[in-house]
C-alpha positions as CSV (number, residue, x, y, z in Angstrom):
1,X,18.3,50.8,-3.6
2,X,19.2,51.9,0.4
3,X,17.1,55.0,1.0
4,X,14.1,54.3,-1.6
5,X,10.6,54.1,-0.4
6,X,8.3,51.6,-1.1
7,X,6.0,52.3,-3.8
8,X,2.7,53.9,-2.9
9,X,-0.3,51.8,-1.7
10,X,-2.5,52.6,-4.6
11,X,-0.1,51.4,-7.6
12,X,0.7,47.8,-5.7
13,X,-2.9,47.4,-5.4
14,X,-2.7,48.2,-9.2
15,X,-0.1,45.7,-9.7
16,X,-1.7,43.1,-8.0
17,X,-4.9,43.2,-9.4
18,X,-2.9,43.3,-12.7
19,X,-1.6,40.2,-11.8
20,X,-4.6,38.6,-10.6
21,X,-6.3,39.3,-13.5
22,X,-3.7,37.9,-15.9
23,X,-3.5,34.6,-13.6
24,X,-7.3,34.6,-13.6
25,X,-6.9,34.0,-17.6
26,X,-4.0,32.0,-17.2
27,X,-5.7,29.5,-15.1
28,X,-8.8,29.2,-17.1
29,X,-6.7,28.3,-20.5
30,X,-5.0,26.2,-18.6
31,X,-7.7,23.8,-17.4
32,X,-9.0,24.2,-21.0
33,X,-5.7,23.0,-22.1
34,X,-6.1,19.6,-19.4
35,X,-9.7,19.3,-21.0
36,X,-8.8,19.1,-24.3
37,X,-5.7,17.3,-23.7
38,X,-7.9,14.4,-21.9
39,X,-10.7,14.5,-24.9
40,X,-8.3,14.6,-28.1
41,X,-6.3,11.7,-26.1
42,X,-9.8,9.5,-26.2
43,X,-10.6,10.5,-29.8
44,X,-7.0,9.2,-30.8
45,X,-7.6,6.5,-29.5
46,X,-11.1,5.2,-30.6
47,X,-9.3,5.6,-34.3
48,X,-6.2,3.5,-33.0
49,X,-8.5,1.2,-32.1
50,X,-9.9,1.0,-35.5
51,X,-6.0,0.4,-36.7
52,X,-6.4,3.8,-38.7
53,X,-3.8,5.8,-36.7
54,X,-0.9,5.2,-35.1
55,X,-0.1,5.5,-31.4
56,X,-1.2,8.9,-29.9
57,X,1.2,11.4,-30.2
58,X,0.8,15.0,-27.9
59,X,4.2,16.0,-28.0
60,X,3.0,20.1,-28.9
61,X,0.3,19.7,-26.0
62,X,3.1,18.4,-23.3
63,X,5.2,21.6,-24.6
64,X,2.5,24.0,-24.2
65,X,1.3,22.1,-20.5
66,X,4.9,23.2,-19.6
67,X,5.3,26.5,-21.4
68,X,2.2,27.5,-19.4
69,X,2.5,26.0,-15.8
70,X,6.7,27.9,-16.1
71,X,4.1,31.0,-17.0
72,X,2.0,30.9,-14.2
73,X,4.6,30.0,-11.7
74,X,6.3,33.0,-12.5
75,X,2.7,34.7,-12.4
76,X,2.4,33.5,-8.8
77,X,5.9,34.5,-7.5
78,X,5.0,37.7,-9.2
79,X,2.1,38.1,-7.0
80,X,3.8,37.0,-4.4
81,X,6.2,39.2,-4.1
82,X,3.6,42.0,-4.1
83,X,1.9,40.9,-1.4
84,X,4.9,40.9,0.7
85,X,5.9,44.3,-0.5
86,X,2.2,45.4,0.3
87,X,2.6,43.4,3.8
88,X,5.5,45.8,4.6
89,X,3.6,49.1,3.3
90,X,1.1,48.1,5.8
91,X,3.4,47.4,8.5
92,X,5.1,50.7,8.1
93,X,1.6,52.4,8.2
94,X,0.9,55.0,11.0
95,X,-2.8,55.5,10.9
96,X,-4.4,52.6,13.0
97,X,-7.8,53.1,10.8
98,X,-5.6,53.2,7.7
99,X,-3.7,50.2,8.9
100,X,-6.7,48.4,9.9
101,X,-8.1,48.9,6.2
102,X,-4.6,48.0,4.6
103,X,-4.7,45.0,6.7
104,X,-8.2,43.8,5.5
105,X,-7.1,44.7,1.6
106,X,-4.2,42.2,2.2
107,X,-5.5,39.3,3.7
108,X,-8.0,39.5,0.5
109,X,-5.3,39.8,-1.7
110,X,-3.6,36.7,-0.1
111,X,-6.8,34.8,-0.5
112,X,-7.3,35.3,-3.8
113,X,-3.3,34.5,-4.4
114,X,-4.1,31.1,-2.2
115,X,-7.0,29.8,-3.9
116,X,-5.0,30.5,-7.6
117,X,-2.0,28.5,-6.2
118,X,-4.5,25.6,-4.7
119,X,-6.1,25.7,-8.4
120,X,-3.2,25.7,-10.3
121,X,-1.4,22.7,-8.6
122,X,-4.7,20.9,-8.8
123,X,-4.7,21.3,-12.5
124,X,-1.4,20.5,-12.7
125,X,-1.6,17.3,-10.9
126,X,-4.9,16.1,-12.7
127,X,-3.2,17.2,-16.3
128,X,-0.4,14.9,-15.1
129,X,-2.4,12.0,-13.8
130,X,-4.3,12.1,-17.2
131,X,-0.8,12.2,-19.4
132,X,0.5,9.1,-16.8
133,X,-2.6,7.0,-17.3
134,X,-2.8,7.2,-21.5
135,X,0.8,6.6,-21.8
136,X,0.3,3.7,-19.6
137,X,-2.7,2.8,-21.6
138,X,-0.4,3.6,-25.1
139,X,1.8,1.2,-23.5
140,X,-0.2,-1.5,-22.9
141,X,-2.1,-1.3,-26.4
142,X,1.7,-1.3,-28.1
143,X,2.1,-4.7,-26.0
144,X,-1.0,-6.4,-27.3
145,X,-0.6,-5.6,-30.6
146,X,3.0,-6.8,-30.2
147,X,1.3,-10.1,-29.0
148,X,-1.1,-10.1,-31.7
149,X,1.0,-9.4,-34.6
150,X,3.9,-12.3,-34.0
151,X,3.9,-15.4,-35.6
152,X,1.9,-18.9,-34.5
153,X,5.6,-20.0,-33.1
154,X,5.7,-17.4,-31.1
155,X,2.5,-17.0,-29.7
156,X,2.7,-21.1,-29.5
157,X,5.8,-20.3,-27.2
158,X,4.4,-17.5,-25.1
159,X,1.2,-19.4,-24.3
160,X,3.4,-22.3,-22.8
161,X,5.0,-19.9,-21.1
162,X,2.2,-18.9,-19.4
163,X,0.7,-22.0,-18.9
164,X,4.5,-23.1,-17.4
165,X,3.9,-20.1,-15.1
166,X,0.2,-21.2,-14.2
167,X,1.6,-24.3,-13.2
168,X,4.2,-22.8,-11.2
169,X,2.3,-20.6,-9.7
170,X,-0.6,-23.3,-8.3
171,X,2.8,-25.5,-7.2
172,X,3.6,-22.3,-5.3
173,X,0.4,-22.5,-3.4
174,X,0.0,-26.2,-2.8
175,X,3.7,-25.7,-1.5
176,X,2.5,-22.8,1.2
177,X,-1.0,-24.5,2.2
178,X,1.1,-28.1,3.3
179,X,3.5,-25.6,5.2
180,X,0.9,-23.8,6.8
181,X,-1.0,-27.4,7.6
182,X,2.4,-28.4,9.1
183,X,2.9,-25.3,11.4
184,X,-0.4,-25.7,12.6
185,X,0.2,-29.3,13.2
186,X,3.1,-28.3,15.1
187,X,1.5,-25.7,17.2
188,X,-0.9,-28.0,17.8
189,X,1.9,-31.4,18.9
190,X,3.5,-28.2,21.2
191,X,0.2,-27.3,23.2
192,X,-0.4,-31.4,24.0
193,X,3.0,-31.9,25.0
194,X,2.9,-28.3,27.4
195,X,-1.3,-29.7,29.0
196,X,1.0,-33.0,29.3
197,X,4.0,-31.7,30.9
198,X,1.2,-29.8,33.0
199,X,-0.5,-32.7,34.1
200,X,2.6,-34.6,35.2
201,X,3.4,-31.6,37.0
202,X,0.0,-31.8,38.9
203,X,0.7,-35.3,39.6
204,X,4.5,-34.9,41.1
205,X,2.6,-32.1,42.9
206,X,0.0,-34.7,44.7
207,X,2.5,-37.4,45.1
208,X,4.9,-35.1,46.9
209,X,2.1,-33.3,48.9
210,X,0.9,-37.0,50.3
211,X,3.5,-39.3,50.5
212,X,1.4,-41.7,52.4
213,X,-0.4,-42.0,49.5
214,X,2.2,-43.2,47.6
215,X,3.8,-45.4,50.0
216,X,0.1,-47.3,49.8
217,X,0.2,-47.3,45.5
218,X,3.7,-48.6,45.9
219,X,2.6,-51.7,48.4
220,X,-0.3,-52.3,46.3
221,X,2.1,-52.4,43.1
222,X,4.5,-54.6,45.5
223,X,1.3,-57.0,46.4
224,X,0.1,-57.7,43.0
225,X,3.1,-58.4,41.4
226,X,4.0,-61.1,44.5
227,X,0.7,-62.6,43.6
228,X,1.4,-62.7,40.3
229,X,4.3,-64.9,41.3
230,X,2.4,-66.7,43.5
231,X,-0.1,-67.4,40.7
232,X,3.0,-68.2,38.0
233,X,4.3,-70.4,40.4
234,X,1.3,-73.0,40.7
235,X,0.7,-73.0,37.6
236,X,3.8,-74.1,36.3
237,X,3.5,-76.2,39.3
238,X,0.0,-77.8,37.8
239,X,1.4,-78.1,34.8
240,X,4.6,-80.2,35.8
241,X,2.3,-82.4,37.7
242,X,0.0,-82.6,34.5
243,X,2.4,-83.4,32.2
244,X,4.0,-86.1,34.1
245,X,0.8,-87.5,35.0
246,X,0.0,-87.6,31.1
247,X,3.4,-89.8,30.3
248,X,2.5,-92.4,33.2
């Protein structure tokens, strides 16, 4: 209400240690709880393995997990709140030695309401990595006996379904190693033709850069094709003269 004081110092550090106290418990039944939800979970299942019992079944465990992590979050924000209400006794404090002190009771407080959070999440999260895994585990199991149980037709059917997929799946990688041989044949056809086009590039460099050069190769590639005329010429002309020698 507007006008009320805050309560006195002595009967929030009351509350809080209260508080702490019953979290403290709390806390410690509650990682009890993930320890004997993990090892009943494993004694379950060495007898379903033995086909004595049925799947596991920790329906009252789950509801008790979640009974008591809604109890200890409501512990926390509890405590919470009492810090902050202890926060603004000190705040409103006069005394710079009784403030100082106040101050150093506080932080404590908030420490010990810091490492109860940390631990409580961390329980909470192991507790429900545990649960995850051995229904995943519960799920599997189901599956296999599933398999085991059905008749030679259908297990006949599934295993030519897998070995369809086996074949499917080694088509699927002779498929992507010929692609990757082709890519890198192509890279490899695209590099030659770039050194090519580079060379020929060199060489329309020279030939430009000395023309007299190439005036000289085009007169020697005038010259040797005229004496290869020349040479044609006599001897077809040879051979005329041969042949008409042979019929006289």
């Amino acid at each position: 209400r507007v006008g009320d004081s805050p309560p006195p110092r002595a009967d929030l550090r009351k509350q809080a240690r209260q508080l702490e106290n019953e979290l403290d418990l709390k806390l410690v039944s509650f990682s009890k709880l993930c320890t004997s939800y993990s090892s009943t979970r494993d004694g379950r299942r060495d007898r379903y393995s033995s086909d004595t019992t049925p799947l596991l079944n920790g329906s009252s465990q789950d509801r008790m997990f979640e009974t008591m992590a809604v109890e200890i979050e409501q512990l926390l924000g509890k405590l919470t709140g009492i810090n902050d209400k202890m926060a603004e006794y000190t705040n409103s404090a006069g005394v710079p030695s009784l403030n100082a002190a106040l101050m150093h009771t506080l932080q404590r407080h908030r420490d010990i309401l810091q490492d109860y959070t940390h631990e409580f999440h961390k329980t909470k999260a192991n507790f429900l990595a545990i649960r995850e895994r051995e229904n995943l585990l519960g799920s599997v199991r189901k599956d296999i006996e599933s398999y085991k149980s059905g008749s030679g037709v259908n297990n006949r059917r599934t295993e030519l379904f897998l070995k369809e997929h086996e074949h499917l799946r080694n088509s699927d990688r002779l498929i992507e190693e010929t692609i990757s041989i082709a890519m890198a044949t192509k890279e490899n056809m695209t590099s030659q033709r770039g050194m090519l086009k580079s060379i020929q590039s060199k060489m329309n460099t020279l030939a430009n850069r000395f023309p007299a050069v190439n005036s000289l190769i085009q007169r020697i590639n005038l010259r040797k094709r005229r004496d290869s005329l020349i040479l044609g010429g006599i001897i077809g002309v040879c051979t005329i003269l041969l042949l008409l020698y042979a019929f006289h």
